[in-house]
N, C-alpha and C positions, 0 to 999 in steps of 0.2 A: 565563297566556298559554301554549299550545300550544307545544314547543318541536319541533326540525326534526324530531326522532327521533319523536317522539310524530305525528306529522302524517304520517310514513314509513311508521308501523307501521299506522295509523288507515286510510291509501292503498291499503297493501296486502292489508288485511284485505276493507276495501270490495269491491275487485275480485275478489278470492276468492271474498266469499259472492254475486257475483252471475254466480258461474259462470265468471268470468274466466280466461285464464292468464295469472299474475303473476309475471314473475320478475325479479331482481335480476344486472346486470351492474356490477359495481362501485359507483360512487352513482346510478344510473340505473337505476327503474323499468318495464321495457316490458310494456305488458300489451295481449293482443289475446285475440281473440272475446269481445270484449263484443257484449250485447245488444244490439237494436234498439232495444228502448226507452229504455235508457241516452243511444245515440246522439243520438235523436231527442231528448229531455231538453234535454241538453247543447248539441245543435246542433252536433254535429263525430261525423265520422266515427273509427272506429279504426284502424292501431293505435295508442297512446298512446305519450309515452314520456315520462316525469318525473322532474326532479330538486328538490331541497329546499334547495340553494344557489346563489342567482341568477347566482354565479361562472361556474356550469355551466351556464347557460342556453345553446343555440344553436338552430340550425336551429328543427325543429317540435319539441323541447322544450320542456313545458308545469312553469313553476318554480309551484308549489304552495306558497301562503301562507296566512296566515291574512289574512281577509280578502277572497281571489282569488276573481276569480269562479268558474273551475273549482272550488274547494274547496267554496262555496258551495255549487254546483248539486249537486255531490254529498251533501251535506248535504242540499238540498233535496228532493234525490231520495227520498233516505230518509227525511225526512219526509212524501211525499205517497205513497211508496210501501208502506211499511213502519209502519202506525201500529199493526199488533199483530202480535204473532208469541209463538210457542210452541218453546221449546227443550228440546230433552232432554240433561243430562247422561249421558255412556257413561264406564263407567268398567270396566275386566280386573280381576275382581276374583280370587284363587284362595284359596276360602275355609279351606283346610287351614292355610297359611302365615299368613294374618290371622290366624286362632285360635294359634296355637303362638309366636308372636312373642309372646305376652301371655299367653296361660296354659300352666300347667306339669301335667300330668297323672300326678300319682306315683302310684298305683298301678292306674291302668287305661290304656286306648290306646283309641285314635277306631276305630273298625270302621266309620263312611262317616259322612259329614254331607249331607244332603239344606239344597235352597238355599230361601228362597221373597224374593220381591221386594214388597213395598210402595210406589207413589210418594209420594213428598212435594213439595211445593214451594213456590217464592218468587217473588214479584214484582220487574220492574228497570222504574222510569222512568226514560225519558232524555229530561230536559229541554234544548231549546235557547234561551241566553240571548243576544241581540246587545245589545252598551254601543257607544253612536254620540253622539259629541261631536266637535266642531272638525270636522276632514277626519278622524277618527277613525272606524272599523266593527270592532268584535272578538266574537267569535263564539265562545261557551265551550259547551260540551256536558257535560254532568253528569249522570251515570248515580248513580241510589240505586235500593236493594235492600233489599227489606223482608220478614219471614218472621215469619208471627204477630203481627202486629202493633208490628213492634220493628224498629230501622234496624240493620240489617246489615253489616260488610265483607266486602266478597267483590270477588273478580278474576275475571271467567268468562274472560279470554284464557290463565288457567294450565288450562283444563281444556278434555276434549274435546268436545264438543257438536254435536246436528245439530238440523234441523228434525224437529219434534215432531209428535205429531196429539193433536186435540181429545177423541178418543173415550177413551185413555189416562189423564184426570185431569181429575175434575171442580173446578171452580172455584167460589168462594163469593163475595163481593159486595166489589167493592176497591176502593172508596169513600171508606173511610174509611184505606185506606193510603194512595190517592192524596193525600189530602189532607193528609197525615201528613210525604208526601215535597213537600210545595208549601210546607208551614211549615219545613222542613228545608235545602229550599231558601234560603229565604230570608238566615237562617243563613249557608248556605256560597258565597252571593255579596256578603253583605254587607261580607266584608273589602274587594274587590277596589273597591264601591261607593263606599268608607272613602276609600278612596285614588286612586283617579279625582276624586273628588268634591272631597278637598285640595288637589290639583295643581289643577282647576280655577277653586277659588276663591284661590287662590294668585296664578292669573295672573289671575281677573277681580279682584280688590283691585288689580293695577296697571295694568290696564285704565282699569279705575271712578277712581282716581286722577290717570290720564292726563288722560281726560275732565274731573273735574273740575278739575283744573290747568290746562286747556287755557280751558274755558266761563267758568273764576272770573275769570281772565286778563282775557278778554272785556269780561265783565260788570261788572271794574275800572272797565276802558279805558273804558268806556261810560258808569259813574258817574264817573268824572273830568272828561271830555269834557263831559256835563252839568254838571256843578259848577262849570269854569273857564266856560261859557259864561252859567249863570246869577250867579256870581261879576263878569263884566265887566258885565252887564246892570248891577245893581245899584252897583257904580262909578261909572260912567257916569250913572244915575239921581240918585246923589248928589252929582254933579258938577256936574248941571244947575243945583241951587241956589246953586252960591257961583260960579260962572264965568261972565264977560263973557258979556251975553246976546246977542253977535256970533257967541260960539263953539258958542250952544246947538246950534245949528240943526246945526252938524257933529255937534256928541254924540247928537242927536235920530237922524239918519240914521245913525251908526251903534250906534245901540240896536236902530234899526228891520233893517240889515243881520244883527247877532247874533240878533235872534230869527227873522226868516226861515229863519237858519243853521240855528238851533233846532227850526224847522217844519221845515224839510227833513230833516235829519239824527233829527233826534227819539230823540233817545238814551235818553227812558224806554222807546220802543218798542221799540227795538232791544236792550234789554236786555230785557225781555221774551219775545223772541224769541229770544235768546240760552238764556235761563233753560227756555224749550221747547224750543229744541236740545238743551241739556244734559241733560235726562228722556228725550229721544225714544232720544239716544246709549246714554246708560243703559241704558235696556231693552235696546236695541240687543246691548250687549255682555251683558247677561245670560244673553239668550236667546242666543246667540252658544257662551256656554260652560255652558251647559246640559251636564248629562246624559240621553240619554234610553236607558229601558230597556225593551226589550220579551223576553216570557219565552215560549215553547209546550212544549207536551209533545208531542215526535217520537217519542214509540217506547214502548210499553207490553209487556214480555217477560214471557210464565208459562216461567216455570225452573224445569221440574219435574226430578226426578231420583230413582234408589231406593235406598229404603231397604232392607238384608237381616234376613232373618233365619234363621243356623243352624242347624238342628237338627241336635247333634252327641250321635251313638250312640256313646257306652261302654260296653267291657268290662271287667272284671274277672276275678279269679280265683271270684272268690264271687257276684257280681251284674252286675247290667245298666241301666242308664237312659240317659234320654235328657234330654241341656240344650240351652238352648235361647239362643242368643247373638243380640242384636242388633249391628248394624253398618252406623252412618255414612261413609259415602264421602269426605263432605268433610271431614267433622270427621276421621275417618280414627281416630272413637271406638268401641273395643266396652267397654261398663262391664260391672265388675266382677259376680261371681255372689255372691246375700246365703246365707250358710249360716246354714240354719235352727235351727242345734243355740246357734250363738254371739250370730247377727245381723248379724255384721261382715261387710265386702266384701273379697273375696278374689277373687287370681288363681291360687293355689296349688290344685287341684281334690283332694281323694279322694271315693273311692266306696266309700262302704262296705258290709258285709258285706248289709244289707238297702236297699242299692242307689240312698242318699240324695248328694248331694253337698255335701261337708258339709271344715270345715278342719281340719289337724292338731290344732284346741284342741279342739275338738268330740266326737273319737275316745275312746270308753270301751268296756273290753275285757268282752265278757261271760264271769262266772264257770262259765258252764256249757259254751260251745264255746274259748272263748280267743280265739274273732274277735273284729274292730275295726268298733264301728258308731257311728254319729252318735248323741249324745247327746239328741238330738230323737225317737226310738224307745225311747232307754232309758229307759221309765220306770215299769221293774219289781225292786222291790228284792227281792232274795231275804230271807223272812222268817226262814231257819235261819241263812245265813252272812252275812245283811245285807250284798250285795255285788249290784252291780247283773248282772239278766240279762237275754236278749232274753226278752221273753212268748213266741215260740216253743221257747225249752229249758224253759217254767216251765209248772206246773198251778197251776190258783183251788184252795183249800181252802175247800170251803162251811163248813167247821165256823168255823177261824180266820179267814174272808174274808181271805186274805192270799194271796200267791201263795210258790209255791217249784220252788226247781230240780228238775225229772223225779225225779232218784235219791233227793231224798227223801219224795219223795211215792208212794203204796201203796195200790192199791186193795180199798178196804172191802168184804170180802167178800158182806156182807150189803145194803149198798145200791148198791153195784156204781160209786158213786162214789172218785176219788183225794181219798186225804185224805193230810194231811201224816203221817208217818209216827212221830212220835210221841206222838199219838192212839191207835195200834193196837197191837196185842198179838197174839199168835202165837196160835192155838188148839192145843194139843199133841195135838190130834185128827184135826183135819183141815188142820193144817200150814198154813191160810189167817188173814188179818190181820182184823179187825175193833176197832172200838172196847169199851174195856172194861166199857162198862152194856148191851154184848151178850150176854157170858159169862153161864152157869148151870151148877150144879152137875150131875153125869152120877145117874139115877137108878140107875145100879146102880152106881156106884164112888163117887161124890161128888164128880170130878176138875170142875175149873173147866173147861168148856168153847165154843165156839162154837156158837150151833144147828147149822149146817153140819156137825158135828162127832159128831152126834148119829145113832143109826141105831135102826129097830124091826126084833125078829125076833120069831118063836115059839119060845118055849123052855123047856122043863119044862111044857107045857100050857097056856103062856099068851102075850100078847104082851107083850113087853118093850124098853123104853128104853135102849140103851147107846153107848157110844163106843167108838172102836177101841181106847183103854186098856183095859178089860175084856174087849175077844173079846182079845185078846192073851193077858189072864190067864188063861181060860179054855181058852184053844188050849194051853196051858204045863200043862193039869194034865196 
């Protein structure tokens, strides 16, 4: 049952969304320019003024019940007027302050977060239920909210809202929420049904008992009456045979008086009739304390509302990305970011060197710069100091397919590829590195050399093979 507050607030709400001005003077509601069509609805011109304790009733003071017909009609109003509607949640969001209340950014800082909106939404029916028993009429209104197929709690009087448009958010087929929220129903009027239903039969049991106390009574009285009448008959009858048959003729006359009594009175009829009384009573009081329940759906609301989504730009001393955060309004949830280096969910953010966002477990230093990167990139061991590096300080080694850090890797003079650097050998020729089933002996000295290393001249008449160890000897003679 609706209590005075709730009927207060439900008053003033009404007149607001129909454009009203509503204000409160102490316990009295006065509201003027209302619609015409309210008016004409209603049947009463404005302006209003209402209070919600009958105490306060005076003048043109309209006290607001449940039950009342004013209350009704406004009820009804909204059911004939309002069988669907579109609401937009608005919500101030300031997306810096959302992000920073929940994540912590240690080693970089937001350079700007661009916003983007998504709607989403829910459905609200609001069912009207009237319970009419006795001189009874109560009148419950029951709003369900359903989102994805799942019954919802939700208050829409704690949030801001306006009238929506259709073009904004398309809808899918609500059908089967309706009907979702008509079994749900059922449910959350059944208590109140519970206990109407007890008090009823409570008082039809001493009803139904009255009645039959009253009819059994009766239908005693009735079988008695009969019985003492056919009880003297049969006296009397008995009498005839052994009594002076002087006296018969009185006893004859009144046997004949007792059964005319009999015809008259006729007390099996009347007990009969009685016994119909008592069924017709019956029902009478059944029907009497009945329940009767009727259910409509006044009001079908799309509650749409947006969803965001951040795109928050960081920097760093070393790199740059961008994350990308969602953000519930209502739930007033932004969930956590998964680092790809560990899997776990975190609100603690780095950025690391190759610009991943990624958690302090995650962070593994490479042996070649001493920066900090996400273990999710590291996955290059150096094959000299077997220490992890990023692939951009490291070269492939086609000979040992393995990678290594820059400084020890040396390019092969002869195939112009980096090879790992102890593979190679110096040419004491031509001071360039090559692997050592490159080397051959110099034809004019024998010195181990690099072909690189190698030179042709003319000399004493002929052409000849040497390395720079030999024009040296020869420059020295």
């Amino acid at each position: 049952m609706e209590s005075n507050l709730d009927l207060a607030k439900f008053s003033e709400s009404f007149f607001q969304k129909l454009g009203c001005k509503a204000q409160w003077q102490g316990d009295v509601l006065f509201v003027e320019n209302i619609p015409n069509s309210f008016e004409a609805f209603v049947g009463k011109k404005g302006p209003y003024e209402f209070v919600f304790d009958a105490s306060l009733k005076e003048g043109e003071r309209e006290f607001l019940s449940k039950g009342g017909y004013f209350l009704n009609a406004m009820a009804n109003y909204l059911e004939n007027k309002n069988k669907n509607t579109m609401l937009k949640l608005n919500f101030d969001i300031n997306p810096l302050n959302e992000i920073l209340t929940r994540f912590s950014f240690i080693n970089s800082e937001i350079e700007r977060i661009d916003k983007k909106e998504n709607y989403d939404y829910f459905l609200r029916f609001t069912f009207s239920t009237n319970f009419q028993y006795l001189n009874e009429k109560e009148r419950e209104n029951i709003s369900l909210y359903v989102y994805e197929g799942k019954l919802i709690n939700f208050d829409i009087s704690k949030f801001n809202y306006s009238d929506g448009k259709k073009d904004d958010i398309k809808i899918g087929d609500i059908k089967k929420d309706y009907e979702l929220t008509k079994n749900v129903l059922k449910e959350k009027i059944s208590g109140k049904i519970t206990r109407i239903s007890a008090m009823l039969s409570d008082m039809l049991n001493k009803e139904l008992q009255r009645v039959e106390n009253h009819y059994n009574h009766q239908i005693m009285e009735a079988d008695d009456k009969l019985n003492e009448i056919k009880k003297q008959i049969t006296l009397l009858e008995e009498k005839t045979s052994k009594t002076d048959p002087k006296e018969i003729e009185k006893i004859e006359k009144r046997i004949e008086k007792l059964k005319l009594e009999l015809e008259q009175t006729n007390p099996a009829k009347r007990k009969e009739e009685l016994k119909k009384e008592k069924e017709f009573y019956l029902s009478e009081e059944k029907h009497k304390y009945g329940l009767n329940i009727s259910t409509s759906l006044i009001n079908t609301s799309i509650v749409y509302y947006p969803k965001y989504d951040f795109i928050v730009h960081l920097k760093s001393k070393d790199a740059t990305d961008r994350l990308v955060l969602t953000y519930d309004p209502i739930q007033k949830h932004m969930p956590p970011v998964v680092c790809e280096g560990t899997a776990e969910k975190i609100y603690r953010i780095y950025l690391c060197a190759a610009g991943k966002i990624c958690s302090d477990k995650a962070l593994v230093e490479c042996v070649e710069s001493g920066k900090l990167y996400c273990k999710s990139v590291m996955n290059t061991i150096c094959g000299h100091c077997h220490k992890p590096v990023y692939k951009k300080f490291a070269d492939y080694c086609p000979i040992t397919k393995k990678y290594y850090v820059k400084r020890y890797m040396k390019t092969d003079c002869m195939t112009g590829q980096s090879v790992y650097m102890n593979l190679l050998e110096r040419c004491p020729s031509s001071g360039l590195f090559t692997t050592k089933d490159q080397f051959k002996k110099c034809p004019c000295c024998g010195a181990r050399v690099c072909p690189k290393g190698l030179k042709k001249g003319f000399i004493d008449g002929g052409i000849i093979e040497f390395c720079n160890i030999c024009k040296g000897r020869r420059m020295n003679r």
